[in-house]
N, C-alpha and C positions, 0 to 999 in steps of 0.2 A: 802105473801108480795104482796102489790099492786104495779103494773107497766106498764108504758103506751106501747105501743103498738113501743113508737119511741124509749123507750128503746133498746125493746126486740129487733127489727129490726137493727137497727144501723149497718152500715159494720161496723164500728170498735170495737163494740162489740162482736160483731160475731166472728170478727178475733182475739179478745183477748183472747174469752172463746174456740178460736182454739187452739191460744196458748197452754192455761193452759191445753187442753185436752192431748197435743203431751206432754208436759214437764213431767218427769219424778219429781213426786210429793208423797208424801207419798199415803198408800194404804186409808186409809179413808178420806182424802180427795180425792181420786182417785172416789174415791165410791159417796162421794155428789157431783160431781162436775158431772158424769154419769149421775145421777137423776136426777139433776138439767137440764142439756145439753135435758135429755127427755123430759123435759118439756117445758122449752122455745126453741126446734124447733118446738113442735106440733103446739105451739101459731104465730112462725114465720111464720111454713107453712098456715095456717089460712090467715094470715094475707099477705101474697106473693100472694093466690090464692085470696083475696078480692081488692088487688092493683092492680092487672094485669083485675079483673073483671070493676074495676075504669076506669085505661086508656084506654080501651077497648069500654067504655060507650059514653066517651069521645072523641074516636081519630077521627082526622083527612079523611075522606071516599073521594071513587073516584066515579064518577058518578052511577056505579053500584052500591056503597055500601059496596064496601070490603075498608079496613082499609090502609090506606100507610103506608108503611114502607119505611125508606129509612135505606142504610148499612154504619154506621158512626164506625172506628177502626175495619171492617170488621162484627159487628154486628149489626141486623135488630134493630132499633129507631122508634119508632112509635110516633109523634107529636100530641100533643093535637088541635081541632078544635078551633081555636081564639077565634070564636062564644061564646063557652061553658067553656072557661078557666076559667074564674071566678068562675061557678057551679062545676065545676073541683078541684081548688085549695080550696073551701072550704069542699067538702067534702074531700078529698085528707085531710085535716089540720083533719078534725073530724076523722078520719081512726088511722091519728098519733096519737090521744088525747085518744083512747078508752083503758081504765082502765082495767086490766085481773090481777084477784088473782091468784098467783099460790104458793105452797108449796114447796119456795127454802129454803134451808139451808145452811148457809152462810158457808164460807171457812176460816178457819186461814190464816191471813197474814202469820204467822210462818209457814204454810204448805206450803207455794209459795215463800218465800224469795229466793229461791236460781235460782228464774223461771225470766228468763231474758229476761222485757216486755217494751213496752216504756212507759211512764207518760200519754202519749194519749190516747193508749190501757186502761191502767189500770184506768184511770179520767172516760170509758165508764160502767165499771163494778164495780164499789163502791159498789152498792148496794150487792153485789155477798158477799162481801170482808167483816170479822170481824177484825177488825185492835185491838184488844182484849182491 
Protein backbone atom coordinates (compact mmCIF):
# COMPACT_ATOMS: atom_id res chain seq x y z
CA UNK A 1 0.00 0.00 0.00
CA UNK A 2 1.35 3.42 -1.02
CA UNK A 3 1.21 6.16 1.60
CA UNK A 4 2.50 9.53 2.16
CA UNK A 5 4.46 10.31 4.66
CA UNK A 6 1.44 12.92 6.19
CA UNK A 7 -0.56 9.90 6.50
CA UNK A 8 1.70 7.89 8.34
CA UNK A 9 2.66 10.74 10.67
CA UNK A 10 -0.67 12.37 11.46
CA UNK A 11 -1.36 12.65 15.66
CA UNK A 12 -4.51 11.44 15.03
CA UNK A 13 -3.65 8.70 13.37
CA UNK A 14 -1.20 7.57 15.55
CA UNK A 15 -3.62 8.00 18.28
CA UNK A 16 -6.29 6.03 16.55
CA UNK A 17 -3.90 3.01 15.69
CA UNK A 18 -3.31 3.50 19.74
CA UNK A 19 -6.58 3.16 20.14
CA UNK A 20 -7.08 -0.05 18.22
CA UNK A 21 -3.79 -1.45 19.79
CA UNK A 22 -5.27 -1.03 23.63
CA UNK A 23 -8.90 -2.29 22.53
CA UNK A 24 -9.52 -5.58 23.10
CA UNK A 25 -10.16 -6.95 19.47
CA UNK A 26 -9.99 -10.37 18.21
CA UNK A 27 -6.67 -12.28 18.06
CA UNK A 28 -5.98 -12.12 14.22
CA UNK A 29 -6.69 -8.89 13.92
CA UNK A 30 -4.65 -8.48 16.98
CA UNK A 31 -1.85 -9.98 14.91
CA UNK A 32 -2.25 -7.59 11.60
CA UNK A 33 -2.78 -4.76 13.37
CA UNK A 34 0.92 -5.71 15.43
CA UNK A 35 2.45 -5.97 11.91
CA UNK A 36 1.15 -3.41 10.56
CA UNK A 37 1.82 -0.93 13.98
CA UNK A 38 5.74 -2.40 13.05
CA UNK A 39 5.87 -0.90 10.18
CA UNK A 40 4.39 2.23 10.11
CA UNK A 41 6.48 3.45 13.28
CA UNK A 42 9.64 2.35 11.53
CA UNK A 43 8.46 4.75 8.67
CA UNK A 44 7.28 7.38 11.34
CA UNK A 45 10.60 7.06 13.14
CA UNK A 46 12.24 7.82 9.74
CA UNK A 47 10.44 10.40 9.28
CA UNK A 48 10.30 12.27 13.13
CA UNK A 49 14.33 11.95 12.77
CA UNK A 50 14.22 13.74 9.12
CA UNK A 51 11.64 16.57 10.56
CA UNK A 52 13.49 17.45 13.47
CA UNK A 53 16.90 17.28 10.89
CA UNK A 54 14.54 20.11 8.84
CA UNK A 55 13.82 22.38 11.70
CA UNK A 56 17.09 22.20 12.83
CA UNK A 57 18.42 23.29 9.38
CA UNK A 58 16.18 25.93 9.56
CA UNK A 59 15.99 27.31 13.09
CA UNK A 60 16.16 30.38 14.32
CA UNK A 61 20.46 30.90 15.92
CA UNK A 62 22.05 33.28 18.45
CA UNK A 63 25.01 35.01 17.48
CA UNK A 64 27.16 32.01 18.33
CA UNK A 65 25.19 29.76 16.31
CA UNK A 66 23.45 27.48 18.81
CA UNK A 67 19.48 27.23 17.97
CA UNK A 68 16.82 29.24 20.25
CA UNK A 69 14.64 27.72 21.93
CA UNK A 70 12.11 29.25 23.86
CA UNK A 71 9.67 26.92 26.56
CA UNK A 72 5.95 27.42 25.41
CA UNK A 73 3.38 24.81 27.84
CA UNK A 74 6.67 24.11 29.69
CA UNK A 75 8.28 22.49 26.40
CA UNK A 76 11.49 23.81 24.39
CA UNK A 77 9.92 25.45 20.69
CA UNK A 78 12.41 26.15 18.45
CA UNK A 79 11.07 28.88 15.68
CA UNK A 80 12.03 28.77 12.20
CA UNK A 81 14.47 31.67 10.88
CA UNK A 82 12.10 34.29 8.90
CA UNK A 83 14.81 34.45 6.48
CA UNK A 84 14.58 30.71 5.51
CA UNK A 85 10.76 30.08 6.08
CA UNK A 86 9.72 29.81 2.71
CA UNK A 87 12.90 27.23 1.94
CA UNK A 88 11.51 25.65 5.13
CA UNK A 89 7.81 25.27 4.35
CA UNK A 90 8.69 23.98 1.05
CA UNK A 91 10.58 21.39 1.84
CA UNK A 92 8.92 20.77 5.21
CA UNK A 93 5.54 20.17 2.25
CA UNK A 94 7.98 17.70 0.12
CA UNK A 95 8.85 15.71 3.46
CA UNK A 96 4.78 15.36 4.01
CA UNK A 97 4.39 14.41 0.27
CA UNK A 98 7.06 11.49 0.24
CA UNK A 99 5.34 8.32 -0.94
CA UNK A 100 6.54 4.88 1.31
CA UNK A 101 5.14 1.40 0.23
CA UNK A 102 4.62 -0.56 2.96
CA UNK A 103 2.95 -4.25 3.20
CA UNK A 104 -0.19 -3.36 5.44
CA UNK A 105 -2.96 -5.69 5.72
CA UNK A 106 -6.12 -4.17 6.23
CA UNK A 107 -8.38 -4.88 9.41
CA UNK A 108 -12.20 -5.94 9.27
CA UNK A 109 -14.45 -3.39 10.36
CA UNK A 110 -16.15 -6.49 11.91
CA UNK A 111 -13.04 -7.01 13.91
CA UNK A 112 -13.25 -3.42 15.52
CA UNK A 113 -16.98 -2.72 15.89
CA UNK A 114 -17.23 -3.09 19.36
CA UNK A 115 -13.87 -0.57 19.53
CA UNK A 116 -15.03 2.80 20.70
CA UNK A 117 -13.33 5.57 18.42
CA UNK A 118 -14.39 8.92 17.23
CA UNK A 119 -15.20 9.53 13.39
CA UNK A 120 -12.04 11.82 13.49
CA UNK A 121 -9.75 9.03 14.69
CA UNK A 122 -11.37 6.66 12.44
CA UNK A 123 -11.71 9.33 9.02
CA UNK A 124 -7.39 9.27 9.79
CA UNK A 125 -7.05 5.50 9.25
CA UNK A 126 -9.45 4.43 6.38
CA UNK A 127 -6.82 3.22 4.65
CA UNK A 128 -6.07 0.61 7.52
CA UNK A 129 -9.92 -0.43 7.60
CA UNK A 130 -11.62 -3.08 5.10
CA UNK A 131 -15.30 -2.02 5.49
CA UNK A 132 -15.90 -5.64 3.59
Amino acid sequence: MLLKNAQIASPMAVEAINILAQAKIPARAGFVLAQNLSLITAVADLYEKSRVKLVEAHATRDADGKIIETMVDGKPQVSIDPARGAEFNKEFDELLNVDTELAIKKIKLSDIGAVEISTGHLSQILWLIDAE
